[in-house]
C-alpha positions as CSV (number, residue, x, y, z in Angstrom):
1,X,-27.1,41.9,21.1
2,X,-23.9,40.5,19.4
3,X,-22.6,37.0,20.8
4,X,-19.6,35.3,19.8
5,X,-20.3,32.7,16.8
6,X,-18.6,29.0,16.4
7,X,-16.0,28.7,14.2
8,X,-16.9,26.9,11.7
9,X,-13.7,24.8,11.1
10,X,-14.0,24.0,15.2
11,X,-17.8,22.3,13.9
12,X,-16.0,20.5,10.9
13,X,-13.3,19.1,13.1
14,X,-15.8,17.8,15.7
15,X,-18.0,16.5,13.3
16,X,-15.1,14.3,11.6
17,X,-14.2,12.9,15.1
18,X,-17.9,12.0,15.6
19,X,-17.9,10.7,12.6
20,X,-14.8,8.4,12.6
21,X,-15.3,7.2,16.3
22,X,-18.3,5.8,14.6
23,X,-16.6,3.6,12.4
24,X,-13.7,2.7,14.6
25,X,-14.0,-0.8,16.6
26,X,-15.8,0.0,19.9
27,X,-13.3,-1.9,22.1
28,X,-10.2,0.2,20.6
29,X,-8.8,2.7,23.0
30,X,-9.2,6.6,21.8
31,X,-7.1,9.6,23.4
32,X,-7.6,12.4,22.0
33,X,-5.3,15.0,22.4
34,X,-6.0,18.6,24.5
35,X,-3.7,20.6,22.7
36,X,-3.5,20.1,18.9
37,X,-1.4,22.9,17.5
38,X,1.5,20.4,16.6
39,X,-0.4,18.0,14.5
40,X,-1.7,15.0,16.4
41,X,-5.5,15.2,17.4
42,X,-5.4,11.7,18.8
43,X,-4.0,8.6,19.5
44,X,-5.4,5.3,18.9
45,X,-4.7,1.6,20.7
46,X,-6.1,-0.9,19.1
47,X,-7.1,-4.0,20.9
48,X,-7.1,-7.4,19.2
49,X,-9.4,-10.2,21.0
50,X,-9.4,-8.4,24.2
51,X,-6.2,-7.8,24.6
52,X,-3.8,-4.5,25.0
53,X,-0.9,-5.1,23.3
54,X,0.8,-1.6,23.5
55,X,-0.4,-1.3,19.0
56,X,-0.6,2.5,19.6
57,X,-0.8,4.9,16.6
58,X,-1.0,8.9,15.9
59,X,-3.3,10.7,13.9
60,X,-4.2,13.9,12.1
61,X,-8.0,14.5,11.2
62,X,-9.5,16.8,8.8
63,X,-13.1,17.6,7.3
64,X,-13.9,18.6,4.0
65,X,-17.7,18.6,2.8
66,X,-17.0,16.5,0.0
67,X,-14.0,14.4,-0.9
68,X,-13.5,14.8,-4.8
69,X,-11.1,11.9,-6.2
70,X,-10.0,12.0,-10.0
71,X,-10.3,9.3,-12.7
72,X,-7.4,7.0,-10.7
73,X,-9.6,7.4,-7.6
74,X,-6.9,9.5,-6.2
75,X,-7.2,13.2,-4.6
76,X,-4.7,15.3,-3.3
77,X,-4.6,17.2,-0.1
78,X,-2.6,20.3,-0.3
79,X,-1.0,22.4,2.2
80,X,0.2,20.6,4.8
81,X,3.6,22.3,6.9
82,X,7.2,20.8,6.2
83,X,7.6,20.8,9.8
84,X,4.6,19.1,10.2
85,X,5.2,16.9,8.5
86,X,9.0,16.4,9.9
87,X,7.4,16.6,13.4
88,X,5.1,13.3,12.4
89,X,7.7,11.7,11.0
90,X,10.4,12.3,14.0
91,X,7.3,10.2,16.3
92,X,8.2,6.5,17.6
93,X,4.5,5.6,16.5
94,X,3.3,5.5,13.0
95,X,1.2,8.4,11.9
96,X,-2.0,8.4,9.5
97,X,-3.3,11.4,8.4
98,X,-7.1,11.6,7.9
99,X,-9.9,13.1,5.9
100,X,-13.1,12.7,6.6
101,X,-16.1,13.0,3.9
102,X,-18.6,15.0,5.6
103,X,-21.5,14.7,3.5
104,X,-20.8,11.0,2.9
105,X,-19.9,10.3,6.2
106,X,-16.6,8.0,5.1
107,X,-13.3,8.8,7.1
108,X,-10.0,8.1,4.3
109,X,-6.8,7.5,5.9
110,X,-3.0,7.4,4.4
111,X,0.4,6.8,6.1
112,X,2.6,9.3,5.9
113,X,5.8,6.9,5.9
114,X,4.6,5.7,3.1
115,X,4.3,8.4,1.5
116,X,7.8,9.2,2.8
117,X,9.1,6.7,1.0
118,X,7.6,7.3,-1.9
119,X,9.2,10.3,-2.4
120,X,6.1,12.8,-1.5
121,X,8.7,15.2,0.9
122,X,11.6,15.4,-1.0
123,X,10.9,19.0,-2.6
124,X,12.5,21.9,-0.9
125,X,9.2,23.8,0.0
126,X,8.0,25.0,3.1
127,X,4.5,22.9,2.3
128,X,3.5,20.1,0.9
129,X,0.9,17.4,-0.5
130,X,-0.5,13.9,0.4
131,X,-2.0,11.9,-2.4
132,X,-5.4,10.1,-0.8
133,X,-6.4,7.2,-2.5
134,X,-10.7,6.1,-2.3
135,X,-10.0,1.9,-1.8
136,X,-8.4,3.3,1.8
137,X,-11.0,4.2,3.8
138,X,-12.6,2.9,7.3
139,X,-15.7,2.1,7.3
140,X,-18.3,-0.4,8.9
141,X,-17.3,-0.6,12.2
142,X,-14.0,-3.4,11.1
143,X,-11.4,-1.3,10.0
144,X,-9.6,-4.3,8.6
145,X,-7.7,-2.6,6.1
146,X,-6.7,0.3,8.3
147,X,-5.7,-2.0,11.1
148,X,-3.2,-4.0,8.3
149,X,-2.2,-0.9,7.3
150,X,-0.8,-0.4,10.8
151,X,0.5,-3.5,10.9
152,X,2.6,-3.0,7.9
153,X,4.1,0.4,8.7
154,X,4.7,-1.4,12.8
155,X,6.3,-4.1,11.6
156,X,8.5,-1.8,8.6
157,X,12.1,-1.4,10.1
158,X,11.8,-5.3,10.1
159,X,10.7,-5.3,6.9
160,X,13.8,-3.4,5.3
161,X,16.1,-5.4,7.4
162,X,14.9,-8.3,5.7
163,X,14.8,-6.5,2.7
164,X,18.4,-5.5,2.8
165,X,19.7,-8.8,4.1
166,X,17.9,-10.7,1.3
167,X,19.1,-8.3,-1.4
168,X,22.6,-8.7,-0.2
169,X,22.9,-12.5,0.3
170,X,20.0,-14.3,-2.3
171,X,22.9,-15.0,-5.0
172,X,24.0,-18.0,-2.3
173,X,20.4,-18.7,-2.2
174,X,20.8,-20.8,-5.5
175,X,24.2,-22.6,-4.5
176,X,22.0,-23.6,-0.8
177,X,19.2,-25.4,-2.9
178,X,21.7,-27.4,-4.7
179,X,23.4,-28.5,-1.7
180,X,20.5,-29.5,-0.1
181,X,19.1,-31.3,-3.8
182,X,22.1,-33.4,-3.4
183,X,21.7,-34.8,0.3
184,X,20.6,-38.2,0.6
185,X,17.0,-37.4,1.7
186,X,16.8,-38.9,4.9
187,X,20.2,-37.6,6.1
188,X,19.4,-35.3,9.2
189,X,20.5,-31.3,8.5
190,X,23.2,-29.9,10.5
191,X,22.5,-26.5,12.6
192,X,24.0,-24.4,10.2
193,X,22.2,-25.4,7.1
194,X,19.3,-25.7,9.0
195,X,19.9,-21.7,10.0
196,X,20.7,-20.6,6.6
197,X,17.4,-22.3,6.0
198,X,15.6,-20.2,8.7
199,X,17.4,-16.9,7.4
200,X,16.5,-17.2,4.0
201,X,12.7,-18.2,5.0
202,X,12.2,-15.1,7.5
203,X,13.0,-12.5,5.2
204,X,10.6,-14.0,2.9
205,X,7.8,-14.2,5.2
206,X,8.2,-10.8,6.4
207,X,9.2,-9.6,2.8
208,X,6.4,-11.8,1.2
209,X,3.6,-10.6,3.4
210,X,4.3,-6.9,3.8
211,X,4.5,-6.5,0.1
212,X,1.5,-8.4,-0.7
213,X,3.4,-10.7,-2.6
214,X,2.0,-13.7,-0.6
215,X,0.4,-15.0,2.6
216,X,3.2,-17.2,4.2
217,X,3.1,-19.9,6.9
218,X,5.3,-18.8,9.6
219,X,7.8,-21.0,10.6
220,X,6.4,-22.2,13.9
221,X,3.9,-24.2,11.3
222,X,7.0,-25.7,9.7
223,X,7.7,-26.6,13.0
224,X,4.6,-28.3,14.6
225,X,4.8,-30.0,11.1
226,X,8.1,-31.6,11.6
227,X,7.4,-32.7,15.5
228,X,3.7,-34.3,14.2
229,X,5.7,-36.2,11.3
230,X,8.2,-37.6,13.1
231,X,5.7,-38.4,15.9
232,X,3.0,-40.0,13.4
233,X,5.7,-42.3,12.1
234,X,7.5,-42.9,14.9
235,X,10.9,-41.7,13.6
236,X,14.0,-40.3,15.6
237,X,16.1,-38.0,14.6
238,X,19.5,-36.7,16.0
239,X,17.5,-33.8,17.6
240,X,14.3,-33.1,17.6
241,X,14.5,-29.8,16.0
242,X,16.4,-30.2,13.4
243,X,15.6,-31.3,10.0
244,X,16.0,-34.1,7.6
245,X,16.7,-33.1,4.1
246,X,13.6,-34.5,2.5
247,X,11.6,-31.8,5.0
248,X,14.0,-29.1,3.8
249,X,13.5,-29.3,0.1
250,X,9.7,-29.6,1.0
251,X,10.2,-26.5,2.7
252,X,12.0,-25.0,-0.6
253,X,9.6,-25.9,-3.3
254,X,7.2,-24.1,-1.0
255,X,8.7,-20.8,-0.6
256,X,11.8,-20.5,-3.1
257,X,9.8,-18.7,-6.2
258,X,7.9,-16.5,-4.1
259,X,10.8,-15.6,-2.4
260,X,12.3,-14.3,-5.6
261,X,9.3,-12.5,-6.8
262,X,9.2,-10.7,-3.4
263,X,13.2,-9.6,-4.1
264,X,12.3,-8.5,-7.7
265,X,9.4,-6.5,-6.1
266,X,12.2,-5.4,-3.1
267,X,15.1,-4.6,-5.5
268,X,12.7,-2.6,-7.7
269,X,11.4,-0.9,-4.4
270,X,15.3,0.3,-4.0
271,X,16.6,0.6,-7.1
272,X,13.5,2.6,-9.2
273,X,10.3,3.4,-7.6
274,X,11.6,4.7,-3.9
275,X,15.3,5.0,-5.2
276,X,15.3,8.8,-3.0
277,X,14.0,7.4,-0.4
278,X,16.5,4.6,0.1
279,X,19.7,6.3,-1.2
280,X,19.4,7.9,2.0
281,X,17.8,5.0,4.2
282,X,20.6,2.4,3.0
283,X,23.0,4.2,0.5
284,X,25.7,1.2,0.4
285,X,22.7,-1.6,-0.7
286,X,21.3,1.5,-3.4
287,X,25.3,1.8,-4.6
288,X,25.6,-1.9,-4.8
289,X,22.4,-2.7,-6.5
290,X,23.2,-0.3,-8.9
291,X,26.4,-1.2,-9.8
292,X,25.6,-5.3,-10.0
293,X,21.7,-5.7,-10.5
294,X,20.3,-9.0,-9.1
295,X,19.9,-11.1,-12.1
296,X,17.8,-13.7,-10.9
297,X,14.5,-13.5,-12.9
298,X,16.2,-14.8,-15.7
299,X,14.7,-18.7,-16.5
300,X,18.4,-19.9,-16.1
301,X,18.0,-19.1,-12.5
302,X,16.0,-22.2,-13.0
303,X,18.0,-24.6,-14.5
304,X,21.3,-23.8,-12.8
305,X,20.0,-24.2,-9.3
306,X,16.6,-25.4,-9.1
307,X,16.4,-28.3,-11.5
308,X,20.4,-29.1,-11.5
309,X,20.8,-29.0,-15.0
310,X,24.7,-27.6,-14.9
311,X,26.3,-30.1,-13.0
312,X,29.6,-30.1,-14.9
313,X,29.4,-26.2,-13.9
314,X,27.9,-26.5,-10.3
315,X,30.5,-29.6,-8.6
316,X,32.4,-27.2,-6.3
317,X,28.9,-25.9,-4.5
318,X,30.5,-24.3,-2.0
319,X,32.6,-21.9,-4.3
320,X,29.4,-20.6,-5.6
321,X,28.3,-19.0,-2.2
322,X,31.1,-16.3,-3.3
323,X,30.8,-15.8,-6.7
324,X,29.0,-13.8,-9.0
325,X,26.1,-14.7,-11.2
326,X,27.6,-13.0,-14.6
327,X,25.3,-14.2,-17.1
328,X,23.3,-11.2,-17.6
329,X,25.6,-8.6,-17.2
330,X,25.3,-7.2,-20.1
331,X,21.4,-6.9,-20.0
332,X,19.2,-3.7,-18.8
333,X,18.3,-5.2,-15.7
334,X,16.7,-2.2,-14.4
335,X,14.4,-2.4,-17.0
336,X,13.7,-5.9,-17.6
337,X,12.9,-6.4,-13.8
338,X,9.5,-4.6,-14.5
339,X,8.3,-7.7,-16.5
């Protein structure tokens, strides 16, 4: 007597499931999805300490027996639906798309923003690829580095804000560290420096961290600083919030060269290895980068702003915020921002 018989991609796709709910945290939040033919299998909320905090993401799961990387622990997954793909990237919620090693029992997960931006789509072709990489996989029951990954691609519209804004406005970065080099230390900010301060400072935290340049204190902790110093010594200030120069500078020898490795990393990002991505995603920045490059890697960076040692060129500060830094015009600064 004949009987209908399972299909044997329906056992693969249930045995990936079982396998990654395995490795996921058991207090995350897993709904999986009751109609599937448009690319999402399930949606995760992750919950941090106890706490639902709306971190909701999309994904796609596959199966294959064996997951077979190349040399530069890469392997590339083939096949996947333009549309799809349009449909996952069209979503308000970040989508990871995930292949699950069936005989080793190791779920590997990539973004497909990222890969977005990194100029996977661009091809006119009804399908297309995503490149898996081995060192992002979940495992262990902590999904540390999938959970960052989240984090990262949450928080990325922020992170090419900053991106842009620092791009557009470091070159008065310079002139703002001399100005506040040449305050009598103890003289209390006023709000405006104090928010060009703050400006500056958030793009590089959310610039520094996403891009793995650095792991930043946030500026809350520059805060509580400032309110235990002044109480400690029992000084006043003309308001509580805002601070004396001698804090400032503090501030700027903390943060000011990471801050301009994490634009050399950022203009590099826009300029070379994602330029498709961002002539569309901020044409005007991609026009004006390419036209002017940022020359501020150069060691005279240094000198000129940092350590003061151009005063008979830098005595009308304020003129500087508008200028442009020329010295390396003729340089390939495409090129040399690689090293």
């Amino acid at each position: 007597m004949n009987y209908p018989s399972r299909d044997i991609n329906h056992i693969k796709e249930s045995t990936s499931l079982k396998i990654l709910f395995e490795h996921l945290p058991n207090e995350w939040i897993i709904r999986e999805m009751t109609e599937r033919d448009y690319g999402i299998d399930l949606y995760i909320e992750i919950v941090t300490d106890n706490r639902i905090t709306g971190d909701l993401l999309a994904i796609q799961i596959k199966g294959k027996n064996k997951v077979k990387f190349d040399k530069s622990r890469k392997c590339i997954y083939s096949g996947i639906k333009k549309t799809t793909i349009n449909y996952w990237l069209g979503l308000p919620v970040p989508v990871f798309f995930v292949v699950v090693d069936l005989d080793a029992k190791i779920p590997y997960f990539v973004s497909v923003r990222e890969q977005n931006r990194k100029g996977r789509f661009i091809k006119d072709s009804k399908t297309v690829s995503l490149i898996l990489s081995q060192d992002f996989k979940i495992i262990n029951s902590e999904a540390n580095l999938f959970k960052l990954m989240y984090l990262r691609e949450k928080r990325w519209p922020d992170v090419e804000t900053a991106m842009e804004k620092a791009l557009m406005s470091f070159t008065s970065f310079g002139p703002f560290i001399l100005m506040c080099r040449r305050k009598p230390e103890n003289e209390t900010c006023s709000a405006t420096m104090q928010y060009l301060l703050l400006e500056h400072y958030n793009n590089f935290y959310l610039i520094g961290r996403y891009l793995n340049i650095c792991k930043p204190k946030t500026i809350d902790e520059w805060y509580r600083k400032h309110l235990e110093l002044l109480d400690a010594n029992n000084l006043e200030s003309n308001s509580l919030l805002r601070f004396k120069y001698k804090y400032i500078n503090e501030i700027i020898d903390y943060f000011a060269y990471d801050y301009r490795e994490a634009i050399r990393v950022a203009n590099l990002l826009v300029i070379k290895t994602q330029k498709e991505y961002y002539k569309q995603r901020f044409k005007s920045l991609y026009l004006h980068l390419k036209e002017r490059p940022l020359a501020f890697i150069y060691t005279d960076w240094d000198a000129r702003y940092y350590y003061d040692e151009y005063e008979n060129e830098t005595q009308n500060i304020e003129e500087l915020f508008f200028e442009d830094f020329e010295e390396y015009d003729n340089c390939n600064l495409v090129d040399g921002l690689n090293t």
